[in-house]
PyMOL Python script that loads the backbone (N, CA, C, O; Angstrom):
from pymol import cmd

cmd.read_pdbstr("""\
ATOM      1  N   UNK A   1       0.849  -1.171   0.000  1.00  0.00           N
ATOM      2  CA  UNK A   1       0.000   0.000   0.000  1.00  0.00           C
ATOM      3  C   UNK A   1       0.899   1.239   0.000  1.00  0.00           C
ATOM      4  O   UNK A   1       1.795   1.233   0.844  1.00  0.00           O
ATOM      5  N   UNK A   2       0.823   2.114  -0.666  1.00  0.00           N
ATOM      6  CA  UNK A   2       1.424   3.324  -1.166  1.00  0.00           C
ATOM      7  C   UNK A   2       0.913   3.997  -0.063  1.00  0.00           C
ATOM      8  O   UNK A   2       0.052   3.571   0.708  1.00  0.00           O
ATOM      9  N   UNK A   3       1.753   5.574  -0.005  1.00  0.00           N
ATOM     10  CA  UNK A   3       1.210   6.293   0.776  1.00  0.00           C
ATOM     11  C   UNK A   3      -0.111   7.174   0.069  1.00  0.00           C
ATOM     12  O   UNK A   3      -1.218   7.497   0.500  1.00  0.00           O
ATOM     13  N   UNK A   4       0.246   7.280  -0.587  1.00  0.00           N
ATOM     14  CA  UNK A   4      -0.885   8.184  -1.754  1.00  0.00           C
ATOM     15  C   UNK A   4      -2.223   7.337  -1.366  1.00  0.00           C
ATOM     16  O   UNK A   4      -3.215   7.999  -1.061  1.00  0.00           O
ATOM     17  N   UNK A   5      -2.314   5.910  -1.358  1.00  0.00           N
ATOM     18  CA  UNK A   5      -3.421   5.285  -1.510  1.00  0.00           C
ATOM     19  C   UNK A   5      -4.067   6.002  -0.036  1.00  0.00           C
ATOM     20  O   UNK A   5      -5.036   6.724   0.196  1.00  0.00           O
ATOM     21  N   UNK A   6      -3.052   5.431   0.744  1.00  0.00           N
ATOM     22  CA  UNK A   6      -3.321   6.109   2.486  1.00  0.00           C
ATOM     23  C   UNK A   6      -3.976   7.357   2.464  1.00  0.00           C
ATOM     24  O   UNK A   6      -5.016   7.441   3.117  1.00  0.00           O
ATOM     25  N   UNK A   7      -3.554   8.391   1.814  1.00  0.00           N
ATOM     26  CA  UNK A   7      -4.104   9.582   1.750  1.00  0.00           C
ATOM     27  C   UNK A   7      -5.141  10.034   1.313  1.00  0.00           C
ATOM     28  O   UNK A   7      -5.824  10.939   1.793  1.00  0.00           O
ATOM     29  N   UNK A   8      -5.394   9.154  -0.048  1.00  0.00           N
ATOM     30  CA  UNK A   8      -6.731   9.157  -0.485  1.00  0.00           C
ATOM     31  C   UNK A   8      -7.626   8.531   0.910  1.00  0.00           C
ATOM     32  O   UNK A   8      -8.271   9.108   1.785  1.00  0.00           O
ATOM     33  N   UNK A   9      -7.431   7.596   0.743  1.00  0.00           N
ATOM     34  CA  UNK A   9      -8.788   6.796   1.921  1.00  0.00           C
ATOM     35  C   UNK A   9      -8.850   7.508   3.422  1.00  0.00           C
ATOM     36  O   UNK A   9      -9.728   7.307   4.261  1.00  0.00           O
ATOM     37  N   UNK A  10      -7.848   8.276   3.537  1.00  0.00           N
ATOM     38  CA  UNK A  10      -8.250   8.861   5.299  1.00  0.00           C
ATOM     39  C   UNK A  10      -8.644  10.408   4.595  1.00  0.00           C
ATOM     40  O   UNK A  10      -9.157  10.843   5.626  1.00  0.00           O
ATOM     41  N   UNK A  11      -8.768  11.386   3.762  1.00  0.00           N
ATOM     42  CA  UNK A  11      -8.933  12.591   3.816  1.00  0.00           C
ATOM     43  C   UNK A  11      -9.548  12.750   2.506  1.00  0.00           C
ATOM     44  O   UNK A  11      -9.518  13.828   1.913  1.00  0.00           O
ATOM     45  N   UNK A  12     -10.161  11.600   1.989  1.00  0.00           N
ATOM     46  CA  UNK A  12     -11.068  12.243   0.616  1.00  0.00           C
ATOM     47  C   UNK A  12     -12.205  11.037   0.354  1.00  0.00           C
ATOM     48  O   UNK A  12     -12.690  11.035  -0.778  1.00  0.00           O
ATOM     49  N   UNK A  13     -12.626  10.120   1.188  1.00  0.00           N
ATOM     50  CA  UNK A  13     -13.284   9.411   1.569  1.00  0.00           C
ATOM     51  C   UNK A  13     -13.957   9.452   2.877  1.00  0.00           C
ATOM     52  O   UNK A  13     -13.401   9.733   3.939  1.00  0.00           O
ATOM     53  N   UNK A  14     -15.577   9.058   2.671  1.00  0.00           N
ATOM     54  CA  UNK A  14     -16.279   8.976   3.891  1.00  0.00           C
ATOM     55  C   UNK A  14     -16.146   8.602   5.023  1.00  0.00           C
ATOM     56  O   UNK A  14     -16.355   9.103   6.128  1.00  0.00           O
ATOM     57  N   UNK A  15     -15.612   7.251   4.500  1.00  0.00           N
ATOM     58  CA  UNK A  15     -15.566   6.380   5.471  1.00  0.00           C
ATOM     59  C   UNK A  15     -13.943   6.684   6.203  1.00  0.00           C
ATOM     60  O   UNK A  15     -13.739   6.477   7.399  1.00  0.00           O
ATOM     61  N   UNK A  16     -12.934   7.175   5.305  1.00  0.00           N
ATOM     62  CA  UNK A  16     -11.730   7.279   6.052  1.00  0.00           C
ATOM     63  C   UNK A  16     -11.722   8.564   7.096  1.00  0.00           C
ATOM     64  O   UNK A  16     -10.906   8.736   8.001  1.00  0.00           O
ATOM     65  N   UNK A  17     -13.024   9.573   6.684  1.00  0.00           N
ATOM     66  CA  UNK A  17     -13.051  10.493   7.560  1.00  0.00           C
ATOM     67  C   UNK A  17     -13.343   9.988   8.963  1.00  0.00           C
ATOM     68  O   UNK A  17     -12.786  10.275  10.022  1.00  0.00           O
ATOM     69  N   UNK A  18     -14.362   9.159   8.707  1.00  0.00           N
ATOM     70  CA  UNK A  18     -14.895   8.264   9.882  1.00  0.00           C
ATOM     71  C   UNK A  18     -13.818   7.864  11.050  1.00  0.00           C
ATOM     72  O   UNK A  18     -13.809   8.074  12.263  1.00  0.00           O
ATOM     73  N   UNK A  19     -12.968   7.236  10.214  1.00  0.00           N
ATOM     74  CA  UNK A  19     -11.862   6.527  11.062  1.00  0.00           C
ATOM     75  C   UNK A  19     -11.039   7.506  11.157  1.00  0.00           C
ATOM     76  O   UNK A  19     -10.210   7.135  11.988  1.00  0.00           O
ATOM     77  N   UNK A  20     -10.756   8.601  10.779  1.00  0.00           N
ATOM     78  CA  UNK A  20      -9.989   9.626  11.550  1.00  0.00           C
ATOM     79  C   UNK A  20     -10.678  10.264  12.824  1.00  0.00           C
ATOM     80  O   UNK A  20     -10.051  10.571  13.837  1.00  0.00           O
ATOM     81  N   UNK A  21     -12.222  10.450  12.633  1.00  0.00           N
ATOM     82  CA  UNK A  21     -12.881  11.010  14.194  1.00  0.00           C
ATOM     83  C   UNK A  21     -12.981  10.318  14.675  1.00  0.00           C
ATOM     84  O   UNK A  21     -13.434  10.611  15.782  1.00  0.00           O
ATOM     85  N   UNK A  22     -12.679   8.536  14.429  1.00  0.00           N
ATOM     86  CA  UNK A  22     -12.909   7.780  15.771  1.00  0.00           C
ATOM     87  C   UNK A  22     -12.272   7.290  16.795  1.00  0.00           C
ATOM     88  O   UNK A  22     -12.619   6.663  17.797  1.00  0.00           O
ATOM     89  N   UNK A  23     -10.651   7.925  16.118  1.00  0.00           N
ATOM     90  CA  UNK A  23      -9.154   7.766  16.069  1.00  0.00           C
ATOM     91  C   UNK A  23      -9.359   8.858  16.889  1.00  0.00           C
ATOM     92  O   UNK A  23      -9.630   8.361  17.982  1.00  0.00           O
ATOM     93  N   UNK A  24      -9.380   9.876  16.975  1.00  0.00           N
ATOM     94  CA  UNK A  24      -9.698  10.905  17.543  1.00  0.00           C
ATOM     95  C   UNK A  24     -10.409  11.138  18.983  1.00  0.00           C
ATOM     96  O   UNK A  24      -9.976  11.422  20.100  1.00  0.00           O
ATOM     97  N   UNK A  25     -11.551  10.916  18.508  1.00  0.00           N
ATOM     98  CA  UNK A  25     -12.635  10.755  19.794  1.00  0.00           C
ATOM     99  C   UNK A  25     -11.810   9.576  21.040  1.00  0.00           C
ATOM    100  O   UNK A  25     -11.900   9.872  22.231  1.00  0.00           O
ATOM    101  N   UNK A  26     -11.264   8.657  20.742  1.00  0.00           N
ATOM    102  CA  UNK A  26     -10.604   7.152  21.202  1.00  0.00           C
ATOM    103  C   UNK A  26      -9.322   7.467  22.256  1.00  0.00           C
ATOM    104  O   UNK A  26      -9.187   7.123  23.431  1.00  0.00           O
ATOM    105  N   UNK A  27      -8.241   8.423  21.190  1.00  0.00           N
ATOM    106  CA  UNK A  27      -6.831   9.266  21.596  1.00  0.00           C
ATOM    107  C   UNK A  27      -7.539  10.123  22.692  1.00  0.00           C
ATOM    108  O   UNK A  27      -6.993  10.214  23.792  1.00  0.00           O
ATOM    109  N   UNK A  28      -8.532  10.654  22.492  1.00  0.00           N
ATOM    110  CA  UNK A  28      -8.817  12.208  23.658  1.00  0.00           C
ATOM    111  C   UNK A  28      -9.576  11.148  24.580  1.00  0.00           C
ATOM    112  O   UNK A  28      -9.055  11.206  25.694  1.00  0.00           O
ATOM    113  N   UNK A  29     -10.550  10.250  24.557  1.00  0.00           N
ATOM    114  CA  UNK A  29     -10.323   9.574  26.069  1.00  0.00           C
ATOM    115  C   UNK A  29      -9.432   9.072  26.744  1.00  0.00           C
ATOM    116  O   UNK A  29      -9.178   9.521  27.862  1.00  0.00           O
ATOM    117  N   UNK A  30      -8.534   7.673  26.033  1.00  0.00           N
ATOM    118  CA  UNK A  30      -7.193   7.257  26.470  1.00  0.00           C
ATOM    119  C   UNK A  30      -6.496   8.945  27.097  1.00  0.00           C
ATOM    120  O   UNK A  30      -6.131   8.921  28.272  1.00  0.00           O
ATOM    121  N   UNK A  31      -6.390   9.844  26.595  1.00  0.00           N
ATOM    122  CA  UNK A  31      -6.018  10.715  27.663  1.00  0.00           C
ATOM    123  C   UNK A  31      -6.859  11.463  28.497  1.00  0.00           C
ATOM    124  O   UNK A  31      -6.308  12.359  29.136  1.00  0.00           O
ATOM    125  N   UNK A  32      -7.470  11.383  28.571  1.00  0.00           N
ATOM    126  CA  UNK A  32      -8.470  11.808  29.820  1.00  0.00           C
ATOM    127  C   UNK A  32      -8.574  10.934  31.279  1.00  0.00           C
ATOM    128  O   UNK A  32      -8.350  11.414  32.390  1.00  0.00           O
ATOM    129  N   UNK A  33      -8.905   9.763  31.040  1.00  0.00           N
ATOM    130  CA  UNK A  33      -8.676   8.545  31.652  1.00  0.00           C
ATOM    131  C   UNK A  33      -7.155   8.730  32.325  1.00  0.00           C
ATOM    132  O   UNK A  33      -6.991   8.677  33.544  1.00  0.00           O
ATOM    133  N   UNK A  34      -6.388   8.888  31.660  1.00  0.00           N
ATOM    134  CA  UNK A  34      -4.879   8.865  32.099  1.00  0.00           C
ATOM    135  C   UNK A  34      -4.988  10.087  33.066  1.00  0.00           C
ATOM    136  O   UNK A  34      -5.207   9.983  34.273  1.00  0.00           O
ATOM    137  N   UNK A  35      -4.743  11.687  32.139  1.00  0.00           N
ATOM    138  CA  UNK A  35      -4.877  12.849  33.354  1.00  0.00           C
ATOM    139  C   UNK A  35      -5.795  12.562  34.806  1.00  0.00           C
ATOM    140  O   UNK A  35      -5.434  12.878  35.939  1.00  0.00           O
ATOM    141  N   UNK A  36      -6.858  11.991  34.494  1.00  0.00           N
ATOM    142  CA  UNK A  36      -7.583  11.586  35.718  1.00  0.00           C
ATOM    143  C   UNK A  36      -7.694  11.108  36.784  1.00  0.00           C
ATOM    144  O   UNK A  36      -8.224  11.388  37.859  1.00  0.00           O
ATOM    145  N   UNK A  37      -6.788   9.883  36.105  1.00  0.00           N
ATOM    146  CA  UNK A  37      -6.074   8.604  37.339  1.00  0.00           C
ATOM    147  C   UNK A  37      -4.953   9.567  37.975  1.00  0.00           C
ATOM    148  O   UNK A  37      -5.052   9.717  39.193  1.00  0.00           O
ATOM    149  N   UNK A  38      -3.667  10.392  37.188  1.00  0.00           N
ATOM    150  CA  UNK A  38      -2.728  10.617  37.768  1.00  0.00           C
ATOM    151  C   UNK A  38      -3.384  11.922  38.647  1.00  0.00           C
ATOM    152  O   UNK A  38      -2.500  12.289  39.421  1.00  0.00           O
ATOM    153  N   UNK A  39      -4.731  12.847  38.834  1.00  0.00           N
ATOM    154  CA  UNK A  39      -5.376  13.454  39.194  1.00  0.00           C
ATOM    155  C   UNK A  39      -5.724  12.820  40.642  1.00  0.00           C
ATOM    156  O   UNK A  39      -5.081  13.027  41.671  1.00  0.00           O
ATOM    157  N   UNK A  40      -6.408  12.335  40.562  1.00  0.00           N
ATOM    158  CA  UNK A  40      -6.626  11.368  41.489  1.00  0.00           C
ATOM    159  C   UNK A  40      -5.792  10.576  42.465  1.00  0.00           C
ATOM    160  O   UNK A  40      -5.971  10.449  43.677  1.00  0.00           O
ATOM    161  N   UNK A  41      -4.568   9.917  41.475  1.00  0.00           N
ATOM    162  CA  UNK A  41      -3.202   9.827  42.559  1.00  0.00           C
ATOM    163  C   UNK A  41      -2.928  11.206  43.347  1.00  0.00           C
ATOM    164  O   UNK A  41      -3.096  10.828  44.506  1.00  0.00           O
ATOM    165  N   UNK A  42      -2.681  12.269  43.403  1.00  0.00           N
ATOM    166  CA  UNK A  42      -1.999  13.624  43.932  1.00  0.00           C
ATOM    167  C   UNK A  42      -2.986  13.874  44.839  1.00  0.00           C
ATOM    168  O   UNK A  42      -2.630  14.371  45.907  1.00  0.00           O
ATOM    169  N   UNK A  43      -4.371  13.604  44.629  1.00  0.00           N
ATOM    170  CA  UNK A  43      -5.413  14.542  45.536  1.00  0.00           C
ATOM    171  C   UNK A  43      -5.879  13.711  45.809  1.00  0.00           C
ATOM    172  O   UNK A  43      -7.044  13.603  45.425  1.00  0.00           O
ATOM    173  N   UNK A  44      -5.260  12.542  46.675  1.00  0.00           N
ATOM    174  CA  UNK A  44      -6.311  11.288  47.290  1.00  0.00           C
ATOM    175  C   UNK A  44      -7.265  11.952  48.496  1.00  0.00           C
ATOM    176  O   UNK A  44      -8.485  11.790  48.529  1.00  0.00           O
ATOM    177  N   UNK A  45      -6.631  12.599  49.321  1.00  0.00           N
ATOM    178  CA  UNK A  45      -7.288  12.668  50.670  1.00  0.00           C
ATOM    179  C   UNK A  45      -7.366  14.050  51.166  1.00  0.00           C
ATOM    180  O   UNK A  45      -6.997  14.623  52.191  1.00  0.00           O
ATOM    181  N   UNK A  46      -8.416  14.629  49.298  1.00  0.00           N
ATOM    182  CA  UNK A  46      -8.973  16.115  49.539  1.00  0.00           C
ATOM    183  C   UNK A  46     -10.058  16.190  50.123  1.00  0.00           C
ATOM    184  O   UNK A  46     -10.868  15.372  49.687  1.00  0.00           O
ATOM    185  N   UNK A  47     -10.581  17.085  51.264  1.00  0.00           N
ATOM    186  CA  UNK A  47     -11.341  17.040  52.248  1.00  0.00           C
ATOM    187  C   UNK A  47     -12.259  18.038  51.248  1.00  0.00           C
ATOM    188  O   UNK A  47     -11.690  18.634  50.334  1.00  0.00           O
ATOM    189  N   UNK A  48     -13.508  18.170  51.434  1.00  0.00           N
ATOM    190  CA  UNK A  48     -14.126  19.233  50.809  1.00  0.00           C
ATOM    191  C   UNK A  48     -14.968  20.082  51.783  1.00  0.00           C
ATOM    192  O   UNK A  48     -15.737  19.692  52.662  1.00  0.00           O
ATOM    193  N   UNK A  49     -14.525  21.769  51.288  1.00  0.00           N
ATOM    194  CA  UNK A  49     -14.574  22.608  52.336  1.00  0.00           C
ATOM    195  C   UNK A  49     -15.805  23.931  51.705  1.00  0.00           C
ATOM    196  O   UNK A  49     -16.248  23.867  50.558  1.00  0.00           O
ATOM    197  N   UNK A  50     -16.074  24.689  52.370  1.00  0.00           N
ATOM    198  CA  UNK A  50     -16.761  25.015  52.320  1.00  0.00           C
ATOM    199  C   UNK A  50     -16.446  25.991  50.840  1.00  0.00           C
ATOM    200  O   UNK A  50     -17.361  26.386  50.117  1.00  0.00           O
ATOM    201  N   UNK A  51     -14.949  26.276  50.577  1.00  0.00           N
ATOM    202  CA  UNK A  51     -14.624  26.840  49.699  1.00  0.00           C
ATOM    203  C   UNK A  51     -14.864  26.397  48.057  1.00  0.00           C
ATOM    204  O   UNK A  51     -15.059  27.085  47.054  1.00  0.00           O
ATOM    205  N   UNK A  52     -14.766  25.044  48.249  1.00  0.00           N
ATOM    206  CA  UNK A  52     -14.900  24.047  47.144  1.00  0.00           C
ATOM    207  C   UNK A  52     -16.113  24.344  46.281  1.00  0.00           C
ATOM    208  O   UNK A  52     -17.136  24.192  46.947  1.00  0.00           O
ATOM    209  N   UNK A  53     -16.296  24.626  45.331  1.00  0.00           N
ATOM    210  CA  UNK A  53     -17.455  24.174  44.477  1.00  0.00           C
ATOM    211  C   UNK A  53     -17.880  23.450  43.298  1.00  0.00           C
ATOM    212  O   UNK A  53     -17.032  22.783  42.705  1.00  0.00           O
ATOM    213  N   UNK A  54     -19.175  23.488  42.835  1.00  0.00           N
ATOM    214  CA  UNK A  54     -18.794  22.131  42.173  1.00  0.00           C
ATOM    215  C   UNK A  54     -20.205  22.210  41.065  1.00  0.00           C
ATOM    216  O   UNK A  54     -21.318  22.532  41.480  1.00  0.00           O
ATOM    217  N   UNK A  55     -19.959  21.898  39.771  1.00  0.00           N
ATOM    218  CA  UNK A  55     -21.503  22.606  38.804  1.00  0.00           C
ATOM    219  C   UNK A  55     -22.440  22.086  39.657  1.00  0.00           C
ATOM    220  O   UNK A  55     -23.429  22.819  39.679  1.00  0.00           O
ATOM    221  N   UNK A  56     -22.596  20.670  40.711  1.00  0.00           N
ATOM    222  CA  UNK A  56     -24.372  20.666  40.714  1.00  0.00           C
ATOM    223  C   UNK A  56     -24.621  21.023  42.177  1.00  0.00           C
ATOM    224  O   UNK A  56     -25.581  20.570  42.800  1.00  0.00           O
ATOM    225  N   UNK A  57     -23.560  22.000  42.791  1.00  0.00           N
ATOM    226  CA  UNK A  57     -23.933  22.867  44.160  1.00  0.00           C
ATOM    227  C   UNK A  57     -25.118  23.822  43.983  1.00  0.00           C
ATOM    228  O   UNK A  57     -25.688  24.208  45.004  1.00  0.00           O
ATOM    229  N   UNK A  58     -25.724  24.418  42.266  1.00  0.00           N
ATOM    230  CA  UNK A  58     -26.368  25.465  42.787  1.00  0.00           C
ATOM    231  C   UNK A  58     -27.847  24.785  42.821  1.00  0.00           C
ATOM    232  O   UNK A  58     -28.670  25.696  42.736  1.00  0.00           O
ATOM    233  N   UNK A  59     -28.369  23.751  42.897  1.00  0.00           N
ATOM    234  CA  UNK A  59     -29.555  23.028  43.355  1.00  0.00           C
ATOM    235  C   UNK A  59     -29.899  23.401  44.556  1.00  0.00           C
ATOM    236  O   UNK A  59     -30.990  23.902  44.828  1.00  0.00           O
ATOM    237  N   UNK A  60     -28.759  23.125  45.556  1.00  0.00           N
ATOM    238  CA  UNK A  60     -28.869  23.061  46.942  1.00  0.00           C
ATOM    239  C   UNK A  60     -29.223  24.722  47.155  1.00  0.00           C
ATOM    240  O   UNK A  60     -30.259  24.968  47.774  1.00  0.00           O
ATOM    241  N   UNK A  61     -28.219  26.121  46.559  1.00  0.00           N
ATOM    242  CA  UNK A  61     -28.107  27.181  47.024  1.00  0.00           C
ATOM    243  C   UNK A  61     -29.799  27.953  46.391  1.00  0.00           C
ATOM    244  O   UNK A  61     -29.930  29.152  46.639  1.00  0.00           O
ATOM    245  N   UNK A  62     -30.565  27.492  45.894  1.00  0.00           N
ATOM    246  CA  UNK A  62     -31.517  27.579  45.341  1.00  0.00           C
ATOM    247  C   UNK A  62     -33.011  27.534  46.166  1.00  0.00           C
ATOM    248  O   UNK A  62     -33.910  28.342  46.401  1.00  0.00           O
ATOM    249  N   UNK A  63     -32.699  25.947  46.494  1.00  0.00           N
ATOM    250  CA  UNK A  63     -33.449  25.638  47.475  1.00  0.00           C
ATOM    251  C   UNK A  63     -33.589  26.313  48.642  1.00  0.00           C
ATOM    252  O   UNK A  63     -34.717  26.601  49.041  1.00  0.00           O
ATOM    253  N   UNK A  64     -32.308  26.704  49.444  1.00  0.00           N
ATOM    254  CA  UNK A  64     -32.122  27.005  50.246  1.00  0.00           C
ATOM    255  C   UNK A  64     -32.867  28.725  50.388  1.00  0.00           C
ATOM    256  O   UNK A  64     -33.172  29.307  51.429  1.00  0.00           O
ATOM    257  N   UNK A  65     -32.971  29.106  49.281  1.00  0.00           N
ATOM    258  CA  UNK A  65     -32.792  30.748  49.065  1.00  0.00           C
ATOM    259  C   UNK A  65     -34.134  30.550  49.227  1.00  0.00           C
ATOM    260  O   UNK A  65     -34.696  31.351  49.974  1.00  0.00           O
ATOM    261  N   UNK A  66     -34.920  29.530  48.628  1.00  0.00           N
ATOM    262  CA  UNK A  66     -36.718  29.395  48.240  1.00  0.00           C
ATOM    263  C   UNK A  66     -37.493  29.351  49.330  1.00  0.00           C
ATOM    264  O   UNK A  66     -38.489  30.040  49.547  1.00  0.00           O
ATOM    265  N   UNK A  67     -36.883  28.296  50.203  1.00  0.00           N
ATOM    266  CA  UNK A  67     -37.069  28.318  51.519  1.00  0.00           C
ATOM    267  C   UNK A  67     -37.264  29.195  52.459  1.00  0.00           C
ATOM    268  O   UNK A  67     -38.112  29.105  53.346  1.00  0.00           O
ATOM    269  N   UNK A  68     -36.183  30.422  52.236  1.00  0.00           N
ATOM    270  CA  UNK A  68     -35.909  31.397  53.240  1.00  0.00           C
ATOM    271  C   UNK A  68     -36.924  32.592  52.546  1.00  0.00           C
ATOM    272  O   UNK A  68     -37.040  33.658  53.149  1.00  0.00           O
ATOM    273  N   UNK A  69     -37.357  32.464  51.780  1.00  0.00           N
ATOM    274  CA  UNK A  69     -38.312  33.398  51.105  1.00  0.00           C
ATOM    275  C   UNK A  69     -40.396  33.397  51.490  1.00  0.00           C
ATOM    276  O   UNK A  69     -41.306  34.223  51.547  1.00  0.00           O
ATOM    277  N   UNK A  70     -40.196  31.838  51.662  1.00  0.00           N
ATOM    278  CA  UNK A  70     -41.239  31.148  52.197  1.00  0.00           C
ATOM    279  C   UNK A  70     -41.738  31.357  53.903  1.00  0.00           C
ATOM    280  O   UNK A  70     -42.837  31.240  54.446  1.00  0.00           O
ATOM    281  N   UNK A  71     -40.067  31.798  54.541  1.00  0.00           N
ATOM    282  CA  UNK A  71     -40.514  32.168  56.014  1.00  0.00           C
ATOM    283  C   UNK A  71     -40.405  33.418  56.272  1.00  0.00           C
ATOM    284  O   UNK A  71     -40.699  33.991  57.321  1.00  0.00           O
ATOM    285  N   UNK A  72     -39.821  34.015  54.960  1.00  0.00           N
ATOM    286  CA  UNK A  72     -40.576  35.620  55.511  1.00  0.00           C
ATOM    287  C   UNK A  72     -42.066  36.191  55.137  1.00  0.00           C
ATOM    288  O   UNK A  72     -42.438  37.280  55.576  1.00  0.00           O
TER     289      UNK A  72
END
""", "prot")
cmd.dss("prot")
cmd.show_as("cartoon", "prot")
cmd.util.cbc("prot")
cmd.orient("prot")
């Protein structure tokens, strides 16, 4: 197999486009997974403080506000 052939089938074909985003999509988990674990090694025994936040905290700060609106 030539390289030319290679080139045709990954960047002027459907299907080779295919297998370049899946090549893709595949590479960016294998590293995600990786940053994560070694994430996870460093910050085993993070305590969570009041400073911490986190996207699904504002449920709670919501509630809380609805509540206090209800007893005045």
């Amino acid at each position: 197999m030539e390289i030319s052939e290679l080139y045709h089938f990954l960047f002027e074909t459907y299907a080779g486009m295919g297998v370049l985003f899946a090549a893709t999509i595949v590479i960016c988990l294998i590293a995600c997974v990786i940053m994560e674990r070694r994430t996870r090694k460093i910050y085993v025994n993070h305590e969570a403080s009041e400073d911490d936040w986190s996207f699904f905290d504002d449920d709670d700060e919501e509630e809380s506000s609805a509540e206090e609106t209800k007893e005045v």
